[in-house]
N, C-alpha and C positions, 0 to 999 in steps of 0.2 A: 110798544117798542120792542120789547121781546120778541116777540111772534115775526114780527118784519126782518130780525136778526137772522131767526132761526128760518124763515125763510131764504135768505137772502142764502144763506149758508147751505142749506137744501139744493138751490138752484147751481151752484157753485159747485157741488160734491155732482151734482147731475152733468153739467159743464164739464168736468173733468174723466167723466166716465164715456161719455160722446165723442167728445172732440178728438181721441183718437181713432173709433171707429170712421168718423166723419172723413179724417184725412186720408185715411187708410188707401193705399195705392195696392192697387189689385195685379199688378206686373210685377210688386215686388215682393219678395222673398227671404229676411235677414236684410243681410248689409247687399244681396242683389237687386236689380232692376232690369229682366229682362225687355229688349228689345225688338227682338225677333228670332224666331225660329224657320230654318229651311230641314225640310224631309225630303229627300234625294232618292227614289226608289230604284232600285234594279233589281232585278229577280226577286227572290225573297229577302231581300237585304236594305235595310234604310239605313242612309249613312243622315244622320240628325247636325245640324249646325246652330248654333245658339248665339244669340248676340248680346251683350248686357253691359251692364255698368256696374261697378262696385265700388262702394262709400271709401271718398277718399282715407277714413280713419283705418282700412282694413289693409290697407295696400302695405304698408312696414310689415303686419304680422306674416302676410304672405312671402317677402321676402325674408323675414327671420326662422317662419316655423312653415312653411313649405304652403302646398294647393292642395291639399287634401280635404280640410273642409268643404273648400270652395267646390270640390269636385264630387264630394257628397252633396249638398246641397243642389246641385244642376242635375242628379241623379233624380233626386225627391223631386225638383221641378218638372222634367220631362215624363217621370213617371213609367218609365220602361227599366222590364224586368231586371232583362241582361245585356242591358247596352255598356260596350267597352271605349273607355277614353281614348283615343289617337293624338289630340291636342289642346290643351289647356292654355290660357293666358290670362291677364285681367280682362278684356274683353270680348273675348269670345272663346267656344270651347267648340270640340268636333267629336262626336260620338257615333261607333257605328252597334246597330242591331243587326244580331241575324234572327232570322224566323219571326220578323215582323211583319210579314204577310203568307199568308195561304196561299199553295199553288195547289191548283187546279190540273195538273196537267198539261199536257202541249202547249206548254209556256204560257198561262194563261195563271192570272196569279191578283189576290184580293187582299188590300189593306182595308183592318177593319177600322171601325170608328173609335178614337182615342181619347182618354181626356188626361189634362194636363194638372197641375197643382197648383198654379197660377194664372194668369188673365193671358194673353201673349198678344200684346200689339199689331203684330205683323206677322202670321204664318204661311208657309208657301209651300207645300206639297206637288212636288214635281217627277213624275213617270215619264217614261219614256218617248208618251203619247201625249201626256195633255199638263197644263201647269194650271194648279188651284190656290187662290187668294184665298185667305180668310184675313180680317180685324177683328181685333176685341174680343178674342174670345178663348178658351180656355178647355174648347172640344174640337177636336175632329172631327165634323158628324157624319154618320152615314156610312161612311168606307168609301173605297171604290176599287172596280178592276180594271186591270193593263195587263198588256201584253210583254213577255221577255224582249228582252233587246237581241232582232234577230228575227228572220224569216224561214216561215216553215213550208219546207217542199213538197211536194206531193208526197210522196213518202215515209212525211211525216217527222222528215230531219229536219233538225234545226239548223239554220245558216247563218253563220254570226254575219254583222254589219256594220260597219262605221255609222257610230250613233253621233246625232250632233245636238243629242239636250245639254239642255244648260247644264253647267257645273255649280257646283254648290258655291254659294258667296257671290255671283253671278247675281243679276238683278233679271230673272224672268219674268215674262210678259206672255199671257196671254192670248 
């Protein structure tokens, strides 16, 4: 009878040490749950858009003791160095980086492969030239290179142009 106890109790201490790995949501982050992220590239510059949700218990402190955590935290999430806030709210946040890609020269310019601190549902990396899907995943891989927004002339000048990629928050398609 003992030994059944102390089993039973074993199985129960074991139960208890799982079952939060087991639940464990890979999107989320604290009191976050990211939902999607948009990378916007121009020149060397990705402007980052984030989508998410936060546990309704956090929402008062935010209104009493300010965004700051919350804006640390989306920091540790995307994982870029020195990207600067533009816009924060409870569901979504707007971050731009500069010197998130390599330029090559004659407008010719390469984001490398990313990884992120979290799972990301839905990420969408969009240049000028091409828009890339990912699910479920929590790297950028690979990289890729584009071209400046703008045509180059014999000469070697660059000629701006009315771009007409998508804007960021915008639901692009491949």
């Amino acid at each position: 009878m003992r030994v059944r106890a102390v089993a039973l109790l074993c199985f129960f201490c074991i139960g208890l040490i799982i079952a939060p790995a087991i639940a464990a949501n890979d999107e989320r982050y604290g009191y976050i749950t990211v939902e999607s992220v948009q990378i916007h590239l121009e020149n060397d510059t990705a402007l980052v858009n984030v989508h998410y949700s936060v546990d309704e218990g956090t929402r008062l402190i935010f209104f009493l003791l300010g965004k700051q955590d919350l804006k640390n935290k989306l920091l540790k999430i995307l994982n870029y160095d020195d990207a600067q806030m533009q816009h924060i709210n409870l569901s979504e946040a707007e971050f731009v980086v500069n010197d998130a890609a390599y330029s090559y020269g004659n407008g010719i310019y390469w984001y490398p492969s990313h990884q992120f601190n979290v799972g990301i549902p839905k990420l969408t990396v969009v240049t000028p030239q091409v828009v890339r899907n990912y699910s479920n995943t929590n790297v950028f891989p690979e990289g890729m290179g584009y071209f400046e927004t703008g045509s180059v002339t014999e000469t070697r000048e660059i000629v701006p142009q009315l771009s007409s990629s998508p804007k960021v928050g915008s639901t692009p398609q491949e």
